[in-house]
mmJSON file of the N, C-alpha and C atoms, coordinates in Angstrom:
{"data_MODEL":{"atom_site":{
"group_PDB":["ATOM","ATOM","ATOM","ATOM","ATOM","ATOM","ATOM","ATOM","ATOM","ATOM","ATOM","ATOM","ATOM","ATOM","ATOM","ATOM","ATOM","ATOM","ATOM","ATOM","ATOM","ATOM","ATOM","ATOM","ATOM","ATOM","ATOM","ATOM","ATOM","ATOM","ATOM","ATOM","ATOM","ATOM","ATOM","ATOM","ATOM","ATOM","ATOM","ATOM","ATOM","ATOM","ATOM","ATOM","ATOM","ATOM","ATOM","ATOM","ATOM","ATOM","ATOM","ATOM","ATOM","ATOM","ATOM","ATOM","ATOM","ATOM","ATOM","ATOM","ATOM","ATOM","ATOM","ATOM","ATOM","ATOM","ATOM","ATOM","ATOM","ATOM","ATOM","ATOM","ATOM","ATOM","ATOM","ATOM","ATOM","ATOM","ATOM","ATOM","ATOM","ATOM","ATOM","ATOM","ATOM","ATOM","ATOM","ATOM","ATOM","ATOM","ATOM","ATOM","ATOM","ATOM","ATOM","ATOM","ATOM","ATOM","ATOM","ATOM","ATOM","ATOM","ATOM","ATOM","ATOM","ATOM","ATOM","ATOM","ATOM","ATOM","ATOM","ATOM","ATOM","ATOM","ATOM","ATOM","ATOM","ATOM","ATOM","ATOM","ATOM","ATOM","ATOM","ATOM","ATOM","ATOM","ATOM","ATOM","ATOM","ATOM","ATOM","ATOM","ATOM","ATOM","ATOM","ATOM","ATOM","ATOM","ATOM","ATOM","ATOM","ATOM","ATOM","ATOM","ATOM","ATOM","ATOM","ATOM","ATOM","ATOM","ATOM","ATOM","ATOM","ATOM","ATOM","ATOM","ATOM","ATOM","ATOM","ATOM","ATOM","ATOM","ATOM","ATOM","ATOM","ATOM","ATOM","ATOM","ATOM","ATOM","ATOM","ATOM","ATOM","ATOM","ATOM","ATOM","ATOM","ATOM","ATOM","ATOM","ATOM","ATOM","ATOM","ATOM","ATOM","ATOM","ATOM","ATOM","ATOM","ATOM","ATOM","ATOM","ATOM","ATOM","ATOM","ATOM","ATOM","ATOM","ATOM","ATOM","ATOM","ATOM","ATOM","ATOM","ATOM","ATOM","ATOM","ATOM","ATOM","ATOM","ATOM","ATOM","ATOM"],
"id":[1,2,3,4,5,6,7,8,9,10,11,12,13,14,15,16,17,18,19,20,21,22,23,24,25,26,27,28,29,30,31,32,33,34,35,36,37,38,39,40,41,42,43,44,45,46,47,48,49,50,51,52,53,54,55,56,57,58,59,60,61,62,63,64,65,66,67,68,69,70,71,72,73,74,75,76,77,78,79,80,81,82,83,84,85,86,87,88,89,90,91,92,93,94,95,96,97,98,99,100,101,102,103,104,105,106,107,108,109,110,111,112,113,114,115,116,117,118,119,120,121,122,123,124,125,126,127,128,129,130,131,132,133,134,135,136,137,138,139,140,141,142,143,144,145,146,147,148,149,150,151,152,153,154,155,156,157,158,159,160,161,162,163,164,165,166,167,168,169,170,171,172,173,174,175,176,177,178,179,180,181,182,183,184,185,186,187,188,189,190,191,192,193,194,195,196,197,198,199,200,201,202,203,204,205,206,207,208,209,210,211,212,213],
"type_symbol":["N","C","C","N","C","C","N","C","C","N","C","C","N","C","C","N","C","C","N","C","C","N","C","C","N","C","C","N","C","C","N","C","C","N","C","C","N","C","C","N","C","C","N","C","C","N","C","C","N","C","C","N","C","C","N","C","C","N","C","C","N","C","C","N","C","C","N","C","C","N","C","C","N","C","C","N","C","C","N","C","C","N","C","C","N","C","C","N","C","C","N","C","C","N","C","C","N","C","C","N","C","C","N","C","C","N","C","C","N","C","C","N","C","C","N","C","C","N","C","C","N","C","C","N","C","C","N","C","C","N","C","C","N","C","C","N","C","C","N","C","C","N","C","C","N","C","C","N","C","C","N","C","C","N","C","C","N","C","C","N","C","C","N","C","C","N","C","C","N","C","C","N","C","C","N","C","C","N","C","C","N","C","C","N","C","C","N","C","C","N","C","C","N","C","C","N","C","C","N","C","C","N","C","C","N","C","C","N","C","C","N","C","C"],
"label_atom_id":["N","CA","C","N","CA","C","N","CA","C","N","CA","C","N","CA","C","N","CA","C","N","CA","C","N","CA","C","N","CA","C","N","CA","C","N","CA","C","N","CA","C","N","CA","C","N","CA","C","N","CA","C","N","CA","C","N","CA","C","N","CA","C","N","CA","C","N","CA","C","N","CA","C","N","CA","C","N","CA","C","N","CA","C","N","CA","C","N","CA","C","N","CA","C","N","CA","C","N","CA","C","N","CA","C","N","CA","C","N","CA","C","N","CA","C","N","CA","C","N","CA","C","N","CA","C","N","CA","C","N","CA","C","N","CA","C","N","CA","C","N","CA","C","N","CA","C","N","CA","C","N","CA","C","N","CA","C","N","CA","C","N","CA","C","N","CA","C","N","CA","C","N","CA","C","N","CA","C","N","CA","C","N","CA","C","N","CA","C","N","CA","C","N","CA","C","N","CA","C","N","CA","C","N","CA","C","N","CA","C","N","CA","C","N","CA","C","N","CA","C","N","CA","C","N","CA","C","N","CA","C","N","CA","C","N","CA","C","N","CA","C","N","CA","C","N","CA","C"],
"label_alt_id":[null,null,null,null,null,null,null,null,null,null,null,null,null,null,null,null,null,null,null,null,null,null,null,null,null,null,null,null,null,null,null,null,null,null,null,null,null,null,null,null,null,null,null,null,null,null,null,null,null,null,null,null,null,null,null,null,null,null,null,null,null,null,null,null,null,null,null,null,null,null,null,null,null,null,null,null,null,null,null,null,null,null,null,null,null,null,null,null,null,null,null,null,null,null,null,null,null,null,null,null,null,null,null,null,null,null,null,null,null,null,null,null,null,null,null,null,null,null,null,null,null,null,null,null,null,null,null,null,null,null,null,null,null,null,null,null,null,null,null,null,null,null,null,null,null,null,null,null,null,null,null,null,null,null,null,null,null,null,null,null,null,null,null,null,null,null,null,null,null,null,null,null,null,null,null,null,null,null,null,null,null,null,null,null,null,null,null,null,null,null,null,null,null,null,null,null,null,null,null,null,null,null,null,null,null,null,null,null,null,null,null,null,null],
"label_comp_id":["UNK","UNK","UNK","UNK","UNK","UNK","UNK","UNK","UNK","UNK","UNK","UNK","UNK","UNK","UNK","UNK","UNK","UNK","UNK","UNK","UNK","UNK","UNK","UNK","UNK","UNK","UNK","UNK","UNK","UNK","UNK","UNK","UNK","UNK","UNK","UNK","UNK","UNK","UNK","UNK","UNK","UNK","UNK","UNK","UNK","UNK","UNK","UNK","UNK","UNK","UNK","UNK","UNK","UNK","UNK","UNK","UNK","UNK","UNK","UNK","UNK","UNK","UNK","UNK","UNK","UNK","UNK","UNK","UNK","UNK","UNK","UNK","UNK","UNK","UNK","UNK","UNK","UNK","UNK","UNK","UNK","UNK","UNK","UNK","UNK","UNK","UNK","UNK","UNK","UNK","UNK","UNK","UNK","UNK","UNK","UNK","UNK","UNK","UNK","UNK","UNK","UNK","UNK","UNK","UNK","UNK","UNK","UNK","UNK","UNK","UNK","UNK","UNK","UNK","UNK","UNK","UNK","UNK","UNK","UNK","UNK","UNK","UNK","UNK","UNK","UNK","UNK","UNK","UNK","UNK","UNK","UNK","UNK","UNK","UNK","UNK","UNK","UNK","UNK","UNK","UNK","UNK","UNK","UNK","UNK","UNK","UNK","UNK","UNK","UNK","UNK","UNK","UNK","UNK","UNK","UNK","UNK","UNK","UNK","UNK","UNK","UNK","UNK","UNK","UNK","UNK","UNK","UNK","UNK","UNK","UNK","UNK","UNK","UNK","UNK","UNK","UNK","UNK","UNK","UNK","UNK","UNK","UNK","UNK","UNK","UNK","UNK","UNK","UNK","UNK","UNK","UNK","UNK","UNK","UNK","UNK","UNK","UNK","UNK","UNK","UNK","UNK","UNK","UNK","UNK","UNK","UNK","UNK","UNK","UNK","UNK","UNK","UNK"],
"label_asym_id":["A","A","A","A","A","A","A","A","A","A","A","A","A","A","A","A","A","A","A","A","A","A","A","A","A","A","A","A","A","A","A","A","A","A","A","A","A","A","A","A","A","A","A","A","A","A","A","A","A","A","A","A","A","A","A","A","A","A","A","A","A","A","A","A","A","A","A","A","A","A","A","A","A","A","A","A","A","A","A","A","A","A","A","A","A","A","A","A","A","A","A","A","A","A","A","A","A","A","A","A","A","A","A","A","A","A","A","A","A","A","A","A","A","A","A","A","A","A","A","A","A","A","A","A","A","A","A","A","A","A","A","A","A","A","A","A","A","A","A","A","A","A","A","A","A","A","A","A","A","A","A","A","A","A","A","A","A","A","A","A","A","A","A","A","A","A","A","A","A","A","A","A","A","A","A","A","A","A","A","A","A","A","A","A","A","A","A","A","A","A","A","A","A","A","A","A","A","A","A","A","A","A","A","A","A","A","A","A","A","A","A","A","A"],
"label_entity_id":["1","1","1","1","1","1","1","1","1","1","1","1","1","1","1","1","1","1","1","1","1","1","1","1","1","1","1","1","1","1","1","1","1","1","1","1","1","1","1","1","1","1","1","1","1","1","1","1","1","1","1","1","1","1","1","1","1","1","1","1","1","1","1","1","1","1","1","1","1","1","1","1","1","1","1","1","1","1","1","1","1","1","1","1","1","1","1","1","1","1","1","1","1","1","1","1","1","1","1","1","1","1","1","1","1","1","1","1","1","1","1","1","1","1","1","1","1","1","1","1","1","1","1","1","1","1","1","1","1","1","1","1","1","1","1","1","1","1","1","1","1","1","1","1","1","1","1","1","1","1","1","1","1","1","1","1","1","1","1","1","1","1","1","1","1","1","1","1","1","1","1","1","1","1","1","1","1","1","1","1","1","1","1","1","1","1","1","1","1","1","1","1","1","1","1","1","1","1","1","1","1","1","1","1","1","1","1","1","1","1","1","1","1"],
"label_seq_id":[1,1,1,2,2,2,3,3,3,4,4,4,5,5,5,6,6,6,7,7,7,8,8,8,9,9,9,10,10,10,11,11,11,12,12,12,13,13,13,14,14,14,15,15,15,16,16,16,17,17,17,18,18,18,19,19,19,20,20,20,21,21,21,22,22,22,23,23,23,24,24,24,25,25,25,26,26,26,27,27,27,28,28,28,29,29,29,30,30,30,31,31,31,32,32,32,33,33,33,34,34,34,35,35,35,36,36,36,37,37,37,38,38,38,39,39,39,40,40,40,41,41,41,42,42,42,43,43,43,44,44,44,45,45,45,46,46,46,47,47,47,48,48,48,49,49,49,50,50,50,51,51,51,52,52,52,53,53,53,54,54,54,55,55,55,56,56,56,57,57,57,58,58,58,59,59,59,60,60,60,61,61,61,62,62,62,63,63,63,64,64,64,65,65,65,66,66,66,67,67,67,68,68,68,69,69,69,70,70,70,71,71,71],
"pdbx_PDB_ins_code":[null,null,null,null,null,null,null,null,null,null,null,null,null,null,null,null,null,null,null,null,null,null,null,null,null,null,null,null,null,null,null,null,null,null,null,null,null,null,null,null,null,null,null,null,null,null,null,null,null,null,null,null,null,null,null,null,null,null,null,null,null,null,null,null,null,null,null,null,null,null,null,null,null,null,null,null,null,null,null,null,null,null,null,null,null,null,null,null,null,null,null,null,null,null,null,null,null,null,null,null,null,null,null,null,null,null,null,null,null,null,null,null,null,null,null,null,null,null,null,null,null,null,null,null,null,null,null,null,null,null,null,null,null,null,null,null,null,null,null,null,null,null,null,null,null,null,null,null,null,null,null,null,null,null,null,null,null,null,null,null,null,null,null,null,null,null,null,null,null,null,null,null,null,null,null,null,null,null,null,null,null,null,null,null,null,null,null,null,null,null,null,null,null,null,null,null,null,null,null,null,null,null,null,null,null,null,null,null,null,null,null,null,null],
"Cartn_x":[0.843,0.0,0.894,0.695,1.566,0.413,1.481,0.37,1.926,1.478,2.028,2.863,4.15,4.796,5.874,6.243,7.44,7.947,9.596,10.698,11.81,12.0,13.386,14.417,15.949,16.376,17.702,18.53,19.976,20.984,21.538,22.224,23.717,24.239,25.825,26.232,27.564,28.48,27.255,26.255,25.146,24.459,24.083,23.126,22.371,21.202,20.092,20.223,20.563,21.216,20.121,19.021,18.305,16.89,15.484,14.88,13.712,13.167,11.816,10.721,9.347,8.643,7.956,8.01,7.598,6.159,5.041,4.62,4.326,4.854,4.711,5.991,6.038,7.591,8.189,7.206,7.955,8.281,7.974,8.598,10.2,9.84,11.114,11.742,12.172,12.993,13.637,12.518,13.132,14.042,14.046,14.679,15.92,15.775,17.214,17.981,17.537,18.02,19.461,18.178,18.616,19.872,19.77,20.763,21.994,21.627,22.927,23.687,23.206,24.367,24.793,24.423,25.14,26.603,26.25,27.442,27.892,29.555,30.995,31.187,32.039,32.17,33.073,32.829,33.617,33.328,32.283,31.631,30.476,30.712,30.301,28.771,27.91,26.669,25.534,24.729,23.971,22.436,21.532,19.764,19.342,18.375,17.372,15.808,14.92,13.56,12.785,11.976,11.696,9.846,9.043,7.76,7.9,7.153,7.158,5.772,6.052,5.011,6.486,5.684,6.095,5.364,6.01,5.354,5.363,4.324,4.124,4.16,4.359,3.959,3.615,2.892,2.342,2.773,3.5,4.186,4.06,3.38,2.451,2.465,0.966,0.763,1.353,2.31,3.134,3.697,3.914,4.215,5.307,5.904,7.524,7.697,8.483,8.971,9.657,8.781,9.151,10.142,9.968,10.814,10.094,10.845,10.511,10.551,9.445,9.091,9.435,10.798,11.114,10.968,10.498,10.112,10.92],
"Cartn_y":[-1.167,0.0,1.238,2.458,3.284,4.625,5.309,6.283,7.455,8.801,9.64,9.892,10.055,9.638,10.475,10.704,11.442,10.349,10.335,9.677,10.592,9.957,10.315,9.746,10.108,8.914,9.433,8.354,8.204,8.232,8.832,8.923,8.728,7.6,7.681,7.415,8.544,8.233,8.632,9.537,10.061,9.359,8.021,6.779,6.488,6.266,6.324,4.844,4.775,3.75,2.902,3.965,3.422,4.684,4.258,5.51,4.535,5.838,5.538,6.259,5.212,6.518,7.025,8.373,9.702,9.621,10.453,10.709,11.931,12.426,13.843,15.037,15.767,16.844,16.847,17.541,18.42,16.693,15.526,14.692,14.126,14.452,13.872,14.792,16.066,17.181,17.13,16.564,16.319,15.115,14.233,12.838,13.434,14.282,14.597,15.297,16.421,17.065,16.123,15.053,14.207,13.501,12.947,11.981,13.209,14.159,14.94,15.54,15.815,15.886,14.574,13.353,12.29,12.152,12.64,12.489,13.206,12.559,12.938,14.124,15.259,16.484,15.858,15.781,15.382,14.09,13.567,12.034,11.797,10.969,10.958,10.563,10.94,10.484,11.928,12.107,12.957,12.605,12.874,12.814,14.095,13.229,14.339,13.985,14.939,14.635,14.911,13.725,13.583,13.737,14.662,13.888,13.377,12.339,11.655,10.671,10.567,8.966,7.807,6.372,5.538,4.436,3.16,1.877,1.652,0.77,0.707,-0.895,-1.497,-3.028,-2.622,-3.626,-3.985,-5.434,-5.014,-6.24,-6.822,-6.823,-7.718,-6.462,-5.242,-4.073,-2.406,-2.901,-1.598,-1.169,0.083,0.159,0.212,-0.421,0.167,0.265,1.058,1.799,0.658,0.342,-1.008,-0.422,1.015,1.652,3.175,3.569,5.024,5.604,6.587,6.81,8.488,8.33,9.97,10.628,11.896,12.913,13.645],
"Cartn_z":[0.0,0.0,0.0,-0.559,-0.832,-0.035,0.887,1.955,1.752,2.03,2.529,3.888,3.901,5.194,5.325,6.876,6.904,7.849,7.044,7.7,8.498,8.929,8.928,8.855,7.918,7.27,7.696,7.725,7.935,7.134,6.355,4.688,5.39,4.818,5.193,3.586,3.246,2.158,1.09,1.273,-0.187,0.115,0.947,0.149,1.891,1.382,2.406,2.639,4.123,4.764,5.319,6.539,7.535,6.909,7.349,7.188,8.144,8.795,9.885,9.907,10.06,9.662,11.427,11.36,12.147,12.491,13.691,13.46,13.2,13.384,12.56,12.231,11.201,10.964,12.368,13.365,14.628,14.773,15.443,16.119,14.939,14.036,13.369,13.178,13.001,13.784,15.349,16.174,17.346,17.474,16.314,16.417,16.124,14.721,14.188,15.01,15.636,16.954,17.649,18.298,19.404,18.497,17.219,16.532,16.237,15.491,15.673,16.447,17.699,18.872,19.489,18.999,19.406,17.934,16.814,15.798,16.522,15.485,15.697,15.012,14.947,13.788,12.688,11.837,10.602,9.763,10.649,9.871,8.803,8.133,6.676,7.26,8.46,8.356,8.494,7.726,8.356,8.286,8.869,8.989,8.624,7.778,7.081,6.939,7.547,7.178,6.422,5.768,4.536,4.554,3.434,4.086,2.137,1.888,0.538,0.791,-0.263,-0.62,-0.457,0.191,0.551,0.32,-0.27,-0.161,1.357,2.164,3.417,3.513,4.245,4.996,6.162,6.375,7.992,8.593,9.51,10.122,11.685,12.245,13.724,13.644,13.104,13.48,13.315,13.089,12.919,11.566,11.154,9.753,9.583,8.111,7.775,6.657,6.493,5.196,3.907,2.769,2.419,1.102,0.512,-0.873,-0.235,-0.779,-0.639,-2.471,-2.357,-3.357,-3.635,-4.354,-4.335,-5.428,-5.866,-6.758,-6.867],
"occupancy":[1.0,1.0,1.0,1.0,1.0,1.0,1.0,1.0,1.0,1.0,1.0,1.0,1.0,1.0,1.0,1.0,1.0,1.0,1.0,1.0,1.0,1.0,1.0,1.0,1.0,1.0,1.0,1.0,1.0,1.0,1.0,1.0,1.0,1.0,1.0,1.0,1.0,1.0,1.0,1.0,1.0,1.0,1.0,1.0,1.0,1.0,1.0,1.0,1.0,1.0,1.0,1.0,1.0,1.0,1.0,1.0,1.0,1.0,1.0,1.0,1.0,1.0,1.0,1.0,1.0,1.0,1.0,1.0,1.0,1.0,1.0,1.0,1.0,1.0,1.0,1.0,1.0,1.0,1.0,1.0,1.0,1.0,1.0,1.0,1.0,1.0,1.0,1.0,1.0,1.0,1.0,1.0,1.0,1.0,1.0,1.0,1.0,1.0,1.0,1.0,1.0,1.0,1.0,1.0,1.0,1.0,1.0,1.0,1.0,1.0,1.0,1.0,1.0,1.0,1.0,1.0,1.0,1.0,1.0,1.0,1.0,1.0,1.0,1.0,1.0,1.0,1.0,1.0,1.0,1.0,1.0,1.0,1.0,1.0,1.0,1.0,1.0,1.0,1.0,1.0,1.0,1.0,1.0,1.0,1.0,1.0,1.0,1.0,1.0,1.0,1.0,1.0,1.0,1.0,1.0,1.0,1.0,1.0,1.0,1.0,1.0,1.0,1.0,1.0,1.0,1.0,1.0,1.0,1.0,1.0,1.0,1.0,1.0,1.0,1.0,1.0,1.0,1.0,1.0,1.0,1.0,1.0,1.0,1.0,1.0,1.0,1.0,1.0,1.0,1.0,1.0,1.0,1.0,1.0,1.0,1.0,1.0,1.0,1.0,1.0,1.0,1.0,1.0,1.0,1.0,1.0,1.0,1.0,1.0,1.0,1.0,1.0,1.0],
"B_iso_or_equiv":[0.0,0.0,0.0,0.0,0.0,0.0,0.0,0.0,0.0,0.0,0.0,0.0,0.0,0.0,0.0,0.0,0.0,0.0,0.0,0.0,0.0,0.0,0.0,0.0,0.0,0.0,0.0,0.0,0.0,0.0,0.0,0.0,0.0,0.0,0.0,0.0,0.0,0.0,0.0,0.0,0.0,0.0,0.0,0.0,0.0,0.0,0.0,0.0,0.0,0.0,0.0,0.0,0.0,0.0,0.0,0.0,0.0,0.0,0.0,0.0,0.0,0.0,0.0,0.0,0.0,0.0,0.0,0.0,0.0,0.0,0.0,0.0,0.0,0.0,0.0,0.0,0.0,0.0,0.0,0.0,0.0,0.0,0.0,0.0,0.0,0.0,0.0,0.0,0.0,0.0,0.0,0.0,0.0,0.0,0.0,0.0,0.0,0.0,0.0,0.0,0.0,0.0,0.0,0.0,0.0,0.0,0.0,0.0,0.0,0.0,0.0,0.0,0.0,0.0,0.0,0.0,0.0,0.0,0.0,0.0,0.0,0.0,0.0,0.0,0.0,0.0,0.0,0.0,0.0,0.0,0.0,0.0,0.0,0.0,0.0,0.0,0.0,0.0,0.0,0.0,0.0,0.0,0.0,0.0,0.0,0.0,0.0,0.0,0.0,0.0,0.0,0.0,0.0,0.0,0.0,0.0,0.0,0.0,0.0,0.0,0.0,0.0,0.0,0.0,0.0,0.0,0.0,0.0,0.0,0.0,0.0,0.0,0.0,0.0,0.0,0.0,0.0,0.0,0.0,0.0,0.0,0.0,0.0,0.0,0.0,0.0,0.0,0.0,0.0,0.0,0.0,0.0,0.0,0.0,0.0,0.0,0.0,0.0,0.0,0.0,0.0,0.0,0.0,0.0,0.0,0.0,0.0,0.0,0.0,0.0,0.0,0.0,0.0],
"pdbx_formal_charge":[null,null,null,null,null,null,null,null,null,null,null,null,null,null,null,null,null,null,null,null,null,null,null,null,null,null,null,null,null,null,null,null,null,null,null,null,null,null,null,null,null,null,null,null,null,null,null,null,null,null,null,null,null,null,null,null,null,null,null,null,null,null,null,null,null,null,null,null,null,null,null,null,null,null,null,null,null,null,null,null,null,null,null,null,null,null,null,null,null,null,null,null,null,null,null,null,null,null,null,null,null,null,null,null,null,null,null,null,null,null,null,null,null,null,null,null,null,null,null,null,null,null,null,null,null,null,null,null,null,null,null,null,null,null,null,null,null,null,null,null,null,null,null,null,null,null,null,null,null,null,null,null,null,null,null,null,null,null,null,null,null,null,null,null,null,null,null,null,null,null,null,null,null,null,null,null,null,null,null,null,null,null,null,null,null,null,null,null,null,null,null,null,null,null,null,null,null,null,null,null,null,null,null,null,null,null,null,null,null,null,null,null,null],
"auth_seq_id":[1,1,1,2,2,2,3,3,3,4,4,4,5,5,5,6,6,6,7,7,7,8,8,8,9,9,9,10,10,10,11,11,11,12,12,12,13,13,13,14,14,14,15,15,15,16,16,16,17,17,17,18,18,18,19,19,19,20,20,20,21,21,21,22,22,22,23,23,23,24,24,24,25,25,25,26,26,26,27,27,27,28,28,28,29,29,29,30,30,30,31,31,31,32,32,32,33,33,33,34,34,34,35,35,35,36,36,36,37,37,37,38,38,38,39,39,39,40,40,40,41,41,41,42,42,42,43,43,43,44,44,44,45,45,45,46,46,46,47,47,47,48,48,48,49,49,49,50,50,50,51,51,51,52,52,52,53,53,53,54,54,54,55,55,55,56,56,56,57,57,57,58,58,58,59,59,59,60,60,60,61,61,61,62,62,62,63,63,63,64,64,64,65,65,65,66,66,66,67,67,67,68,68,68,69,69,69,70,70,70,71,71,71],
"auth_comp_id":["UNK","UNK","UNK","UNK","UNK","UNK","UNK","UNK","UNK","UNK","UNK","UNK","UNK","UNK","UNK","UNK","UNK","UNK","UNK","UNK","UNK","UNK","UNK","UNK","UNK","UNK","UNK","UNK","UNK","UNK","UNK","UNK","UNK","UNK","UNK","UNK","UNK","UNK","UNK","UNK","UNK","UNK","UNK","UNK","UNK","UNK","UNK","UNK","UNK","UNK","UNK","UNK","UNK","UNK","UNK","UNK","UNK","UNK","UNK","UNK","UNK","UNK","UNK","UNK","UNK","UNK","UNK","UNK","UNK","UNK","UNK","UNK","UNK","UNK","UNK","UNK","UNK","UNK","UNK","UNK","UNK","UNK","UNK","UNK","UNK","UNK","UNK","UNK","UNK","UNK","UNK","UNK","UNK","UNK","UNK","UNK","UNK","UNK","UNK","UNK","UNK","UNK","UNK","UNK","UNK","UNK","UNK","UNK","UNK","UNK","UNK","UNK","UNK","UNK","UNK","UNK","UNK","UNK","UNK","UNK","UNK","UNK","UNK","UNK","UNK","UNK","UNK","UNK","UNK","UNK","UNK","UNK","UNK","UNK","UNK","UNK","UNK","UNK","UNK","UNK","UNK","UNK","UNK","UNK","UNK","UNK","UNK","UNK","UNK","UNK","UNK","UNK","UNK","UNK","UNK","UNK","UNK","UNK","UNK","UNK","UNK","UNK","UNK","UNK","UNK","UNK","UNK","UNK","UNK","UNK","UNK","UNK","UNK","UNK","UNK","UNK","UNK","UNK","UNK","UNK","UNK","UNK","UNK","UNK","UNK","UNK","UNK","UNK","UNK","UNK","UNK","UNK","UNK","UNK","UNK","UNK","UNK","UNK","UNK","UNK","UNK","UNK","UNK","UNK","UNK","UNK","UNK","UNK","UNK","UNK","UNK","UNK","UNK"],
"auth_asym_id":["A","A","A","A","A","A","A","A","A","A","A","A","A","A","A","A","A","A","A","A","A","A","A","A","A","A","A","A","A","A","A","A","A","A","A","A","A","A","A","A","A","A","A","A","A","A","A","A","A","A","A","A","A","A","A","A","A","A","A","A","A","A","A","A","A","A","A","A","A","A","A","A","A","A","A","A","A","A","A","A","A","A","A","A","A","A","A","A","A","A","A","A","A","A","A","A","A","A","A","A","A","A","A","A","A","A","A","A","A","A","A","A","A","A","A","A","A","A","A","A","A","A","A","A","A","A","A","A","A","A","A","A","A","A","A","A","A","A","A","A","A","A","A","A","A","A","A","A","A","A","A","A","A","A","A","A","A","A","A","A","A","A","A","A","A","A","A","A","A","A","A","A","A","A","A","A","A","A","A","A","A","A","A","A","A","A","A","A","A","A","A","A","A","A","A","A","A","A","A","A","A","A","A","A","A","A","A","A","A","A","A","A","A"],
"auth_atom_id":["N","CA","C","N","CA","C","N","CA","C","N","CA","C","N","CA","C","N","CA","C","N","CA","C","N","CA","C","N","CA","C","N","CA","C","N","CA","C","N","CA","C","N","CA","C","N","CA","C","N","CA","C","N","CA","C","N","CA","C","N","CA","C","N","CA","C","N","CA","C","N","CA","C","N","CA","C","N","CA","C","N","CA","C","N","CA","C","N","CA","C","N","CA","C","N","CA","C","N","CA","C","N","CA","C","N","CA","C","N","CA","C","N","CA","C","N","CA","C","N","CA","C","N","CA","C","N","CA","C","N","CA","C","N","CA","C","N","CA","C","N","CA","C","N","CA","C","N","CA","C","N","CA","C","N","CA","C","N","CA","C","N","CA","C","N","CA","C","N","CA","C","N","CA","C","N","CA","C","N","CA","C","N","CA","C","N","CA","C","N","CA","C","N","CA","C","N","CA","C","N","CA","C","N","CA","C","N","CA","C","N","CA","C","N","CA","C","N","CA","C","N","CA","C","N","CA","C","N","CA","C","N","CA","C","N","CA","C","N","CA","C","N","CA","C","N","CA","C"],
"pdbx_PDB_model_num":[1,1,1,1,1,1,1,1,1,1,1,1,1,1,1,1,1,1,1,1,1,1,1,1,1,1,1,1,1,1,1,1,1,1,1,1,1,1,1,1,1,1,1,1,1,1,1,1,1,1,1,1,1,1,1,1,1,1,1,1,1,1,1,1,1,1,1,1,1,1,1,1,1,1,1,1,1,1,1,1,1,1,1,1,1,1,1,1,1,1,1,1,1,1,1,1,1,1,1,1,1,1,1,1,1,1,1,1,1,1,1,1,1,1,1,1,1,1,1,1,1,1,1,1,1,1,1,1,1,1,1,1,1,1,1,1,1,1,1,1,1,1,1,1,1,1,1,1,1,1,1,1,1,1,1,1,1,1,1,1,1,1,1,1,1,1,1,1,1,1,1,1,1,1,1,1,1,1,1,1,1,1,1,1,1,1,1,1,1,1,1,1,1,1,1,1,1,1,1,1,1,1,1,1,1,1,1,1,1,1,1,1,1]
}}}
């Protein structure tokens, strides 16, 4: 099923590594917050939040990000 979603995703080296979906901008701003004062200064990882269309699964209940669908 393909729904509207904001992630927030983990890009190491250009290439989208890990991505999760949010429930909403402000909470995935607050994730990135929290993840970038745990990076190192000078490391090839950064987070960015995304809102997009997404293929979805449902897996015992919960949703996950199965392709992300970028424009």
């Amino acid at each position: 099923m393909i729904e509207t979603v904001v992630a927030l995703l983990m890009i190491v080296n250009n290439e989208i590594q890990e991505h999760r979906i949010q429930a909403s901008m402000s909470e995935c701003l607050k994730g990135k917050r929290i993840a970038d004062r745990q990076l190192k200064a000078g490391g090839n990882v950064r987070y960015q939040c995304l809102k997009s269309e997404a293929e979805i699964e449902l897996y015992m209940g919960d949703k996950h990000i199965k392709k992300l669908i970028l424009k």
